[in-house]
C-alpha positions in Angstrom: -38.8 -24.9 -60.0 -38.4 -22.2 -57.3 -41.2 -20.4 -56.6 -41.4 -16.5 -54.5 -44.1 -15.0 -52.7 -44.4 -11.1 -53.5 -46.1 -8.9 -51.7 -47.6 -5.5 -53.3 -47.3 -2.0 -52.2 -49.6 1.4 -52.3 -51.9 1.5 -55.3 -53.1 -1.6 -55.1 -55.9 -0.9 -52.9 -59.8 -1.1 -54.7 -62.7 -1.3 -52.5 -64.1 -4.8 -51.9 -60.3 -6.2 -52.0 -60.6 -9.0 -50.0 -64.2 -9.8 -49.2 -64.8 -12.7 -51.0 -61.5 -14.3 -49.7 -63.6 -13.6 -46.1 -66.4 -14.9 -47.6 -64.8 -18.2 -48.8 -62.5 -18.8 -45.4 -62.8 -18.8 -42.2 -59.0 -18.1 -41.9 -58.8 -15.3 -44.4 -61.8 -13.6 -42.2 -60.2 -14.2 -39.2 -57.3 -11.9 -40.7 -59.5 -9.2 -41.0 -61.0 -9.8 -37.5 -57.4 -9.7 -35.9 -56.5 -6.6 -37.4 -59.4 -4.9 -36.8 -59.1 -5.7 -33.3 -55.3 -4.8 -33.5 -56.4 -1.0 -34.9 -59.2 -0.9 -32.7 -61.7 -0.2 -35.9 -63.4 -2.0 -38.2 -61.2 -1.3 -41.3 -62.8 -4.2 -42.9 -65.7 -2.3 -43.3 -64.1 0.7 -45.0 -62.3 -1.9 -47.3 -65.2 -3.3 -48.3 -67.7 -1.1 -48.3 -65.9 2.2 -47.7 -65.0 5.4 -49.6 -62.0 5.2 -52.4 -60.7 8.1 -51.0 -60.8 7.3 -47.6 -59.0 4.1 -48.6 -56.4 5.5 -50.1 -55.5 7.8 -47.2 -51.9 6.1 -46.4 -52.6 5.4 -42.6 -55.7 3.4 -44.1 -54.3 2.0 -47.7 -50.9 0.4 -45.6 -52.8 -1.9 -42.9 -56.0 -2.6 -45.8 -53.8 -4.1 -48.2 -51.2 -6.1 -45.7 -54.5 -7.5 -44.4 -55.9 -8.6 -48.1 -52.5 -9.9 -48.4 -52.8 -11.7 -45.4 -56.2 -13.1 -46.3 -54.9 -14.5 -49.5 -52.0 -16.5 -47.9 -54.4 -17.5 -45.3 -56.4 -18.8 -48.0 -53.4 -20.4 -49.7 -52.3 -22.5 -46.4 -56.4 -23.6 -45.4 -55.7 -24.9 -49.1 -52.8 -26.5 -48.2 -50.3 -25.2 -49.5 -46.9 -25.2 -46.5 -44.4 -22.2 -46.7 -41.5 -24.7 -47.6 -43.0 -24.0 -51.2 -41.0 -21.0 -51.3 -37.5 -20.0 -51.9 -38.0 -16.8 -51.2 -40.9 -13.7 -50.0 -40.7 -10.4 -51.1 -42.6 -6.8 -51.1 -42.8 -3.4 -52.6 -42.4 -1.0 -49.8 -45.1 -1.6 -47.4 -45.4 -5.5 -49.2 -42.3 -6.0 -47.1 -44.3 -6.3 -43.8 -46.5 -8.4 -45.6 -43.8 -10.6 -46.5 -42.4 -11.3 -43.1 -45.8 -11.9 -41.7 -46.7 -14.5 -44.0 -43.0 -15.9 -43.5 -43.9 -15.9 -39.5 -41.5 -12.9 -38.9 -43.9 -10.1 -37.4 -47.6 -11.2 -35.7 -50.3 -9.7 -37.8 -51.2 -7.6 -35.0 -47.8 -6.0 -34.6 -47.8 -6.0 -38.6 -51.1 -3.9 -38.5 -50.2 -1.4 -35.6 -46.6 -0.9 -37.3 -48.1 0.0 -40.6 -50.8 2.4 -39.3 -48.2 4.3 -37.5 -45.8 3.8 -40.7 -48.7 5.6 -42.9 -49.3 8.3 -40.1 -45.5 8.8 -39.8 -45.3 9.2 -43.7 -48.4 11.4 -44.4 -47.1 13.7 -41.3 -42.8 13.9 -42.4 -43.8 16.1 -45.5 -47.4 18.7 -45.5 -49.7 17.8 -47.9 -48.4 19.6 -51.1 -45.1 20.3 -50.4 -44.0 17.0 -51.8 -44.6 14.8 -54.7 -43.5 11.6 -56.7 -43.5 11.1 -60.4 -43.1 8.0 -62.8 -40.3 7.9 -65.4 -41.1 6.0 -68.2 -38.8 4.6 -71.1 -35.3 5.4 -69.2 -33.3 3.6 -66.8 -32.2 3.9 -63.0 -29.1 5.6 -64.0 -30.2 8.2 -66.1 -33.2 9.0 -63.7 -30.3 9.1 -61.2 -28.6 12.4 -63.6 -32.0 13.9 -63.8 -33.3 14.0 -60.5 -29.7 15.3 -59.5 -29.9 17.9 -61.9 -33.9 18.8 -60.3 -33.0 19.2 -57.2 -31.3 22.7 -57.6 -30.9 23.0 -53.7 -34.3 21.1 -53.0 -34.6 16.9 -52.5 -35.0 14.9 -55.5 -34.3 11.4 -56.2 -34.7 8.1 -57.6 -37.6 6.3 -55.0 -38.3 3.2 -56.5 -36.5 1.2 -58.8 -39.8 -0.6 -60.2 -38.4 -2.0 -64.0 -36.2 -1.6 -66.6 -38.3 1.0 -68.2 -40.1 2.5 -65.1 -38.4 4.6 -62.2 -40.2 6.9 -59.3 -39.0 9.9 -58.1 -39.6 11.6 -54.8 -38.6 14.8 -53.4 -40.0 18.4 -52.9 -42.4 18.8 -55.8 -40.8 22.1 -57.3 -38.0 19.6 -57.5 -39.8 16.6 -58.7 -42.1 19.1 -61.3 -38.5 20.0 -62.9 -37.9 16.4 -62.8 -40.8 15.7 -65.1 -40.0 18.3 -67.5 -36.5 17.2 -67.8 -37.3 13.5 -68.4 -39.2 14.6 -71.4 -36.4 16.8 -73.1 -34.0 13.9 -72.3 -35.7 10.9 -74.1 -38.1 9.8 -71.6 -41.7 8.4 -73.0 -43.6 9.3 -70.4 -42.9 11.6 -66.9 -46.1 12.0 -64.8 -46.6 13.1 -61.3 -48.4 10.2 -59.2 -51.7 10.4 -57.1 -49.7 10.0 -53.9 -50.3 12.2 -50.4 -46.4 12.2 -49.8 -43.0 11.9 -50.9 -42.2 8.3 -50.0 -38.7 6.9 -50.3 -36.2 9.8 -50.2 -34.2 11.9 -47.6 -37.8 13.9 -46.6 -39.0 11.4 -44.8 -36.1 10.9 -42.0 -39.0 12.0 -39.5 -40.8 9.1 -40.7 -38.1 6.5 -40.2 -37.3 8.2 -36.8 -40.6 7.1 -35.8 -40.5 3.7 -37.1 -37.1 3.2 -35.6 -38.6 3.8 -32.2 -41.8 1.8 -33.1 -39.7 -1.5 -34.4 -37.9 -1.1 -31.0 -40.7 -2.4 -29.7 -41.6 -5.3 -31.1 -40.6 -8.9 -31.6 -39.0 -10.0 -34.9 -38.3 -13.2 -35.2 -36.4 -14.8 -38.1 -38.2 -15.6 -41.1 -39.6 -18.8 -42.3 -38.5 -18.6 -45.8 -35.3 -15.6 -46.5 -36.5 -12.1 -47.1 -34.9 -10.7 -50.1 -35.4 -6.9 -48.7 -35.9 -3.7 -51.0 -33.2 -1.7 -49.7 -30.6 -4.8 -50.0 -31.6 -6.7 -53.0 -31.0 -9.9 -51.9 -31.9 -12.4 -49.0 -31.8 -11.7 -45.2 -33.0 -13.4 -42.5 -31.6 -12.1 -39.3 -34.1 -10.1 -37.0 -31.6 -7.5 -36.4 -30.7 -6.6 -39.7 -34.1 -7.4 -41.2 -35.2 -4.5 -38.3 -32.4 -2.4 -39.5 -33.4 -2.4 -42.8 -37.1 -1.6 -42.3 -35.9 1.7 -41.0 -33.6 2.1 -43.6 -36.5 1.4 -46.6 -38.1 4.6 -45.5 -36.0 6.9 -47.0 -34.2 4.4 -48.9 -35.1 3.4 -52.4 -37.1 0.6 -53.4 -34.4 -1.9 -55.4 -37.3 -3.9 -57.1 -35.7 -4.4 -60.7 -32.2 -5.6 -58.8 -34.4 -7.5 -56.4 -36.7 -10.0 -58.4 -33.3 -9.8 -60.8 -31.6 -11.0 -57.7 -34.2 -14.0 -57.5 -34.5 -15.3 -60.9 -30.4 -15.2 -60.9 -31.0 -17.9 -57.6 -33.5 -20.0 -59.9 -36.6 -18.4 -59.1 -38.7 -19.1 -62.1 -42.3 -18.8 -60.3 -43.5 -15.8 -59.0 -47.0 -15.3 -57.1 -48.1 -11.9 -56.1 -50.3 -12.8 -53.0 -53.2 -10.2 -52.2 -54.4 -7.2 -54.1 -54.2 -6.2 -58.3 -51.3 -7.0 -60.4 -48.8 -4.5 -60.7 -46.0 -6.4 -59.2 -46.7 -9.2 -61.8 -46.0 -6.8 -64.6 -43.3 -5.5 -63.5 -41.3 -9.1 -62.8 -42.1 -9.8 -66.4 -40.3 -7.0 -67.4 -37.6 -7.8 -65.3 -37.4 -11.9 -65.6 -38.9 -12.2 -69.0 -38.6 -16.2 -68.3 -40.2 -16.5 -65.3 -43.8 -16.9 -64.8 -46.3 -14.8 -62.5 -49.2 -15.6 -61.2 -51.8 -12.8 -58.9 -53.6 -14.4 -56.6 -56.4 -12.1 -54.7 -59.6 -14.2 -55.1 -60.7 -17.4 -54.4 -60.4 -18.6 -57.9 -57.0 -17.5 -58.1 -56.5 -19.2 -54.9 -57.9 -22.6 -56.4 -55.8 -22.3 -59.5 -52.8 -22.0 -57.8 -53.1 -25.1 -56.2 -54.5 -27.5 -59.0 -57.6 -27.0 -58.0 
C-alpha cells in the first residue's frame, strides 16, 4: 500500500478549524504560535473565535488553513507516525505550500509570510467585481475547455481547476465567466454556478499576482522535499527546489491539474489517500477520480487517532 498526503485549498476554512488539535498537542499549538509570530497577529484567534467573513478574506483563509494543516501533521508525527509513510504529498492550489512544509521543503514561517502575500497579491491582481469563477458540473475538462473559449468573446475565460471528472472551475472576467454559466447549461452541463470567491484565481488575470510571488519566492529557501511533490500545474512528482520554485509561480495563473494529478498517483500505486487539515472536499473528489483508492480526512484529534490504530 502507498499512501499520499493531500493538502486542501480555499473553501475549506470554518471557524474553530483547528482548536482542538491545539488543545490536544503541544506541537499542533506550537504551529499556530509560529505563524502567528511569523504574521505578526494572532490569526489563531480569528480562526477560532473570529468572524466567517473575515476568515474567508483570502489574505486570511491562505495562512489559516496551511496552519490547520500544519497542526494536523504535527499531530500525526507527536503520534508517531514518520514521513517515510508516504509516497507522495500533494495540494489544491494553496494545499501545495502546505504540502512542501509538511515534506520539510518551506519553514512554516516562510510558508505563512508567502501565503499572506500570495492572498494579498491575488485579492489586489483583479478589483473586487471585476472577476469571478464558476463550477461546471456534469461535463469534462475538454468540453469546459470549448466553452470558456467560446465566453471569452475578447475578455479572459478559462478552465481554473481541473477538480474531477464531472467538476471543472472557471475563472476569468465575470461578463466572461457569466456567459460561461449560461453556456454550460444549453450545452449539457447539470449544474453551472458562480462561486463565493473574492477573485479570479488561476487564469491569465492574475500575472500581477505571480509577478509578486516570483519576487517573494526569490527570497526564500527551498529546499528539496522529503517525500516527491506531485505539483498542480505538472501532474506528477518533482522534487528539485528550482523547478518546484518555478512551478509555484507558474500555479498562479496556471490551472489546477487535480483530476490528472491524484490519476497520476493511483497510476504509481497510490491506493491510500489522507487529506491532512481542514473539511473533506479533496477526499471527494479523489474518489471520483480513483474509485479504488481509499481516503481518509484527518482534522481532529479523533481522526488523528484513527489514522494510526489508535
Amino acid at each position: 500500500m502507498t499512501r499520499a498526503l493531500v493538502f486542501p485549498g480555499q473553501g475549506a476554512q470554518t471557524i474553530g478549524m483547528g482548536k482542538a488539535l491545539a488543545e490536544t498537542w503541544p506541537e499542533a499549538r506550537a504551529v499556530f504560535d509560529e505563524v502567528d509570530a511569523a504574521l505578526g497577529e494572532k490569526l489563531s484567534s480569528l480562526i477560532w473565535e473570529g468572524e466567517a467573513e473575515d476568515l474567508t478574506l483570502t489574505a486570511n483563509a491562505q495562512p489559516a488553513l496551511m496552519a490547520t494543516s500544519l497542526a494536523a501533521m504535527a499531530a500525526l508525527l507527536a503520534e508517531g507516525f514518520t514521513l517515510d509513510q508516504a509516497g507522495f504529498v500533494a495540494g489544491h492550489s494553496l494545499g501545495e505550500y502546505s504540502a512542501l512544509c509538511a515534506a520539510g521543503a518551506l519553514s512554516l514561517s516562510d510558508t505563512a509570510r508567502l501565503l499572506r502575500l500570495r492572498g494579498q497579491a491575488m485579492q489586489q491582481a483583479v478589483p473586487v467585481g471585476e472577476g469571478a469563477m464558476a463550477a461546471v458540473l456534469g461535463l469534462d475538462v475538454a468540453a469546459v475547455e470549448a466553452l470558456a473559449a467560446d465566453a471569452a468573446q475578447g475578455e479572459v475565460c478559462e478552465a481554473a481547476n481541473d477538480n474531477d471528472p464531472a467538476q471543472v472551475v472557471v475563472s476569468g472576467a465575470r461578463a466572461a465567466v457569466e456567459r460561461a454559466v449560461d453556456l454550460a447549461k444549453e450545452r449539457g452541463a447539470k449544474r453551472a454556478l458562480l462561486l463565493p470567491v473574492s477573485a479570479p484565481f488561476h487564469c491569465a488575470l492574475m500575472q500581477p499576482a505571480a509577478e509578486a510571488m516570483q519576487a517573494a519566492l526569490a527570497e526564500v529557501e527551498i529546499s528539496a522535499p522529503a517525500v516527491p511533490l506531485v505539483a498542480n500545474v505538472k501532474a506528477e512528482a518533482v522534487t528539485d527546489p528550482d523547478e518546484i520554485r518555478a512551478l509555484l509561480v507558474a500555479q498562479v495563473t496556471g490551472r489546477v491539474r487535480w483530476r490528472e494529478s491524484v490519476a497520476w498517483m493511483a497510476a504509481q500505486g497510490v491506493t491510500e489517500f489522507w487529506e491532512v487539515g481542514a473539511g473533506k472536499a479533496l477526499s471527494g473528489m479523489i474518489r471520483r477520480i480513483a474509485r479504488e483508492a481509499e481516503t481518509r480526512a484527518i482534522g481532529t484529534p479523533e481522526d488523528v487517532r484513527a489514522a494510526l490504530g489508535q
